[in-house]
N, C-alpha and C positions, 0 to 999 in steps of 0.2 A: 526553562525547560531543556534546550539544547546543552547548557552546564552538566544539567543533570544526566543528561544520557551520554556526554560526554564523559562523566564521571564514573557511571556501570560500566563502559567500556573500558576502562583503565584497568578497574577489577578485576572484569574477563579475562583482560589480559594478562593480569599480573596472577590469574592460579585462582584469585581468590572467590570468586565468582561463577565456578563455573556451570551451576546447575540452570543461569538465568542466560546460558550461552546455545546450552544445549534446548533448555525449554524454545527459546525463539529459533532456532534451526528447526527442532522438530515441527512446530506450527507450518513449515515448509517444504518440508523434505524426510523423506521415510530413514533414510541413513544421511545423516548430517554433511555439510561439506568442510572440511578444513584444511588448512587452517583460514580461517576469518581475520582481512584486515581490512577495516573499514579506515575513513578519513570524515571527519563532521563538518560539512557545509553551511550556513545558514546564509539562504538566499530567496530572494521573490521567486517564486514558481513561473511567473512567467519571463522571467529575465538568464533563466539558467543558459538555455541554448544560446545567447549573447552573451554570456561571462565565461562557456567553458565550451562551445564548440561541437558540434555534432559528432558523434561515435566517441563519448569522449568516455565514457564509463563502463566496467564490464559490467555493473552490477547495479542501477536504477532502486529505490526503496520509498514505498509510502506509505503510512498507515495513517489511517481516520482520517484522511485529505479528500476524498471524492466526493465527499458531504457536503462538505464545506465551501467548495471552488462555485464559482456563476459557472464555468461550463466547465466540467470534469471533463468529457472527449477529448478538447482542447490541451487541457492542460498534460491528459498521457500522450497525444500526440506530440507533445513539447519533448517528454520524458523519453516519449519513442525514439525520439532523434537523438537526445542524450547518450541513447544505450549504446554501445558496440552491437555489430549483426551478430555474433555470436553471445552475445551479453544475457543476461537476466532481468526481468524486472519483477518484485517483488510485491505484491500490496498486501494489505493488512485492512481490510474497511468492512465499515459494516452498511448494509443495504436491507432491501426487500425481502421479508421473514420468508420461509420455505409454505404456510400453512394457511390458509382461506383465515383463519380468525388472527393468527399476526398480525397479516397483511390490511385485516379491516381494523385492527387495532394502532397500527403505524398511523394509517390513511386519517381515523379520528384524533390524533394524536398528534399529525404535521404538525400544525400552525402555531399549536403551544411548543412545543418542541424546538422548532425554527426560532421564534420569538426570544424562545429562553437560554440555546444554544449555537445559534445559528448553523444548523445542521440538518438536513434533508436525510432523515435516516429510513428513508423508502424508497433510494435509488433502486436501478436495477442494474448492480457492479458487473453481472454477465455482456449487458447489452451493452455499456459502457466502455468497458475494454475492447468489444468487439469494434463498436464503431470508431475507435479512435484506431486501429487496425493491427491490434497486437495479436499472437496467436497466445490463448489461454492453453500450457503444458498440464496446468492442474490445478485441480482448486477446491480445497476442503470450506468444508461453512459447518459452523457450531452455530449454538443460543440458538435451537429452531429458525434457524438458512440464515439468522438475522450477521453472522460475522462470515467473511470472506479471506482466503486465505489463499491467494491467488500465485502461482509461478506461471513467470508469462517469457514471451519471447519477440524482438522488434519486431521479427516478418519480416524484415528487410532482406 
């Protein structure tokens, strides 16, 4: 997976790519920011602050990770410390649908779901970033609330 996205990055960058550059800018930002130079990491989530240091990034990114982790708060608090005070952090996740029949539909749906993906997709990404103590700059949600599209900031 990390190959692969390592891969669209290259295109991005080489010209050849650029409508899958602009698409993920705009999921975040009303006028895009550029130029975008990213570096691809692959490391355990909770080992980053030991491998690379607190304030070490301007720009923190996750998508579809809050589902997944035993304690999400924990792990953007990790992230938190990753970011520069003036830095970025970025998510991408999907949680808790916007609409009374979603949300009763997620909630019958956990156990298989978890089971089959191992994925809680009934967080509540607002309360989540809150408590791990980022301040939320913005945050769009598509698929009836169920995707999050979050710019956040350390708070630091």
């Amino acid at each position: 997976m990390l190959e692969e996205a390592k891969d669209k990055w290259r295109r991005v960058q080489a010209g050849r790519n650029e409508s899958l550059l602009v698409a993920v800018a705009n999921l975040f930002y009303s006028t895009p920011k550029a130029p975008l130079v990213a570096e691809f990491v692959e490391a355990d989530a909770a080992e980053l602050v030991t491998k690379f240091g607190e304030d070490s990034f301007d720009t923190v990114v996750d998508s579809f990770g809050l589902c997944s982790f035993q304690d999400p708060v924990q792990v953007l608090m990790g992230l938190r410390k990753l970011c520069k005070p003036d830095g970025v952090i970025l998510l991408l996740e999907h949680g808790v649908g916007r609409y009374t029949w979603m949300k009763d539909y997620q909630e019958k749906a956990l156990v298989r779901h978890v089971t089959t993906w191992g994925c809680y997709f009934n967080r509540d990404i607002e309360d989540i970033v809150q408590k791990a103590g980022l301040k939320i700059e913005s945050i769009k949600r598509h698929h009836f609330g169920t995707t999050y599209c979050v710019v956040a900031s350390p708070n630091k």
